[in-house]
N, C-alpha and C positions, 0 to 999 in steps of 0.2 A: 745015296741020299740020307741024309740026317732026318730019320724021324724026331730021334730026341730034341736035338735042338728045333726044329720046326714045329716041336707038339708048345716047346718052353714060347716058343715065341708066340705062338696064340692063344697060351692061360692067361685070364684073367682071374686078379687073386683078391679076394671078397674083404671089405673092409673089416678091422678088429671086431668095430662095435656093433658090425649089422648080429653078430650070434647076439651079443649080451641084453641086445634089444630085442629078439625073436624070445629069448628066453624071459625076458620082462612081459612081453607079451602073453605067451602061454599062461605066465603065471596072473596075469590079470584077465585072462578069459574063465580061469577056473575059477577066480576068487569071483566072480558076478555067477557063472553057474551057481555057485557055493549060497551066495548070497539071496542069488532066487530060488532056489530050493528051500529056504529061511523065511521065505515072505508069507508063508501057512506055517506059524508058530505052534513047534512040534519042540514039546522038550527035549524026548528022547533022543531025534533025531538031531537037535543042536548039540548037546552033549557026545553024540557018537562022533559025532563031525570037526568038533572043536580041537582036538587031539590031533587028527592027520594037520589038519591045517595051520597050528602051530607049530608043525615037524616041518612041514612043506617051506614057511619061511623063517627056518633055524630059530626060535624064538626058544630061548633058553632057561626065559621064566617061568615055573608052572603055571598051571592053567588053571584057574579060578573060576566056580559055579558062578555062568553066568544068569540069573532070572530073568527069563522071556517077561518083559511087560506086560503089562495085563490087557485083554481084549475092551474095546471098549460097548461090547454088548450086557458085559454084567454089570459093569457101572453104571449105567442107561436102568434096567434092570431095580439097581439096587435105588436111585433116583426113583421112581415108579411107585416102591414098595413103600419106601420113607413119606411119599404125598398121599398115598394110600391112607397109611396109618394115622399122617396128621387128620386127614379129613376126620378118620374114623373113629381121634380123640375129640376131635371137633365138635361132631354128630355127638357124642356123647355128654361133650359138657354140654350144649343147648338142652339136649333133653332132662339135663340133673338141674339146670337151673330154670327150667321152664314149670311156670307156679302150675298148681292144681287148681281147676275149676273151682270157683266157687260154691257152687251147689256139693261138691264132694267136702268141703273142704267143714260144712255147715253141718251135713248129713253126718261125718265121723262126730264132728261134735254133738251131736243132737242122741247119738248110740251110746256116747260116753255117758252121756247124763241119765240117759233115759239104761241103762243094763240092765238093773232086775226087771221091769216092763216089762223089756223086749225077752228077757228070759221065762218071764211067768205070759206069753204070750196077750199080752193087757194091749201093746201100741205096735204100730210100724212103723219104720222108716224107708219111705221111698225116694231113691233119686230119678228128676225128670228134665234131663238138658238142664238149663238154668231156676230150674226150679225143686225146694224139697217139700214132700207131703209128711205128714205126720198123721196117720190114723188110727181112730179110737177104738175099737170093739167096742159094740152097743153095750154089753152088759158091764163094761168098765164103767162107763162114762153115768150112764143115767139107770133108771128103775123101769120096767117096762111100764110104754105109754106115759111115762114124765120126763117136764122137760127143764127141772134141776139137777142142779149136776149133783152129783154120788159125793160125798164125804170121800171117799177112797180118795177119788181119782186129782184129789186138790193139790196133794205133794207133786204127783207128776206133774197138775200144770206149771208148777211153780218153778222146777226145775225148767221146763221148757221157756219159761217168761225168760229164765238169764241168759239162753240161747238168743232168743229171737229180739230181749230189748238193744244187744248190740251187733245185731246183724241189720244191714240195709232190706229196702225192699218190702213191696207190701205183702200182706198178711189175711188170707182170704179165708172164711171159716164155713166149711159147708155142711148141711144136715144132710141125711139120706134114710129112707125106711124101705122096710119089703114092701109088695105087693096088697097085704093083707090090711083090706080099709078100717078107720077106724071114722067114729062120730061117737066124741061125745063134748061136755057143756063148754071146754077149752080147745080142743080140738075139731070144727068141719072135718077136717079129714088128714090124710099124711102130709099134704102142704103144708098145714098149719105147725101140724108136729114137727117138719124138718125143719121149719124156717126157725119155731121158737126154740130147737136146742142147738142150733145156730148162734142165735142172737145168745144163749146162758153162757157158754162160752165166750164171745166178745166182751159178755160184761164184766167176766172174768180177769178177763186180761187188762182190761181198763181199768180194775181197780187196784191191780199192783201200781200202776204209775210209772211202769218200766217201759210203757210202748204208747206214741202216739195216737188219739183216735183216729188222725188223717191216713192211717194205715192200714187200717183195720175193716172190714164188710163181712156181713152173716148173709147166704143165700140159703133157701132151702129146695133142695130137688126130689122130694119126697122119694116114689120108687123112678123116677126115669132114666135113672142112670144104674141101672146094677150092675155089681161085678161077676155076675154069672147067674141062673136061672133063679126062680124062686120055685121049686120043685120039691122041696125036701125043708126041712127045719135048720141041718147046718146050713144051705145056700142062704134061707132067709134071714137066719141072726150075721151072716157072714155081710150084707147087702146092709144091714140097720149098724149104721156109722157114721162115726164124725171124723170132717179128715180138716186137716186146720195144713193151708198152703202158701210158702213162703215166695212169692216172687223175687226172686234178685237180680240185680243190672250183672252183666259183666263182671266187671269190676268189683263185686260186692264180695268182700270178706268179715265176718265177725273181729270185733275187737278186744284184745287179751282182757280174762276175765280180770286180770288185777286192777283195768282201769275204770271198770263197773262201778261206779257208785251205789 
């Protein structure tokens, strides 16, 4: 018996092209391995890879740094940071253009004018919300138990008149004394005395011409308002004062001294 010929006549002999397709195939299962191995963006690891895989299909051009594109969590990131910072220039110009109070704006003026004063401890300047005090030390202002004003203290009102004839807002002027009664032929008693170095001051200011009288009120509150006990002789001369009180709207800013008449 013929094996040979018997074996010849039962091979079957496998098309050319099935190899060169089995080998296309291999080569396109490893190039997706290749490829999903690539989908977690690894420098290193593209680079080390790049080289076999240009040998694998004879590619005979060198191989050129590819740069992995960039993630897009730091652009997100760097978006974020950028609206960050706008707000944060934002927030800052509001507050550099955002005016100052009125009542501050009155009060630096009123310190400018008044320096040696407030240096030689003669006045004060308080700010109160929309409101500034200006007060007098008794011994500045008047003579003990009188209720004309001091020669002294007439420059200072007068600087105060150029503040207050171009600032809005009414203009309250209050007496106050210590505890310690008094009775004599012009005074009943410290009502008398607060109210009328109240009113010497009003009439002060009404006769520069620089301020309304519809602005203007003298009260006097003898002791019932003090600013701390009357115990001692400082608490009591500290409590004998005149405080002269600018009400202003909102809105109320003084107007440049050049346009003062």
């Amino acid at each position: 018996m013929d094996f040979d010929n018997g074996f010849k006549k039962t091979e079957r002999r496998q098309p050319m092209w099935l190899t060169s397709f089995a080998d296309l195939m291999s080569l396109l299962f490893a190039m997706f391995v290749m490829l999903l191995s690539f989908s977690d963006i690894n420098s290193d690891s593209f680079h080390k890879n790049a080289g076999p895989i240009s040998q694998a299909f004879d590619s005979q051009a060198p191989t050129k740094s590819i740069v992995p594109p960039p993630q897009v969590l730091p652009y997100m990131k760097l978006e974020i940071n950028q609206s960050d910072d706008e707000e944060e220039v934002e927030d800052k110009e509001s507050k550099a253009v955002q005016p100052e109070p009125p009542s501050k704006v009155v009060a630096e003026e009123l310190r400018r004018v008044l320096l040696e004063e407030l240096r030689r401890q003669l006045v004060d300047v308080i700010e109160r919300d929309n409101m500034v005090v200006i007060r007098f030390r008794d011994h500045a202002a008047f003579a003990p138990g009188e209720r004309e004003l001091s020669s002294a203290i007439l420059p200072t009102l007068d600087n105060i008149v150029t503040v207050l004839g171009r600032t809005p807002g009414r203009i309250r002027v209050e007496g106050h004394t210590d505890n310690v009664p008094i009775s004599t032929e012009l005074f009943r008693s410290n009502w008398d005395l607060s109210a009328a170095r109240a009113a010497s001051v009003v009439h002060y200011l009404l006769q520069t011409g620089r301020i309304a009288p519809d602005r203007l009120s003298a009260e006097g509150f003898a002791d019932s308002r003090p600013l701390t006990g009357n115990d001692t002789m400082d608490d009591r001369a500290r409590n004998r004062r005149v405080e002269i009180s600018i009400e202003m709207p909102a809105s109320a800013v003084p107007q440049a001294s050049g346009n003062t008449p």
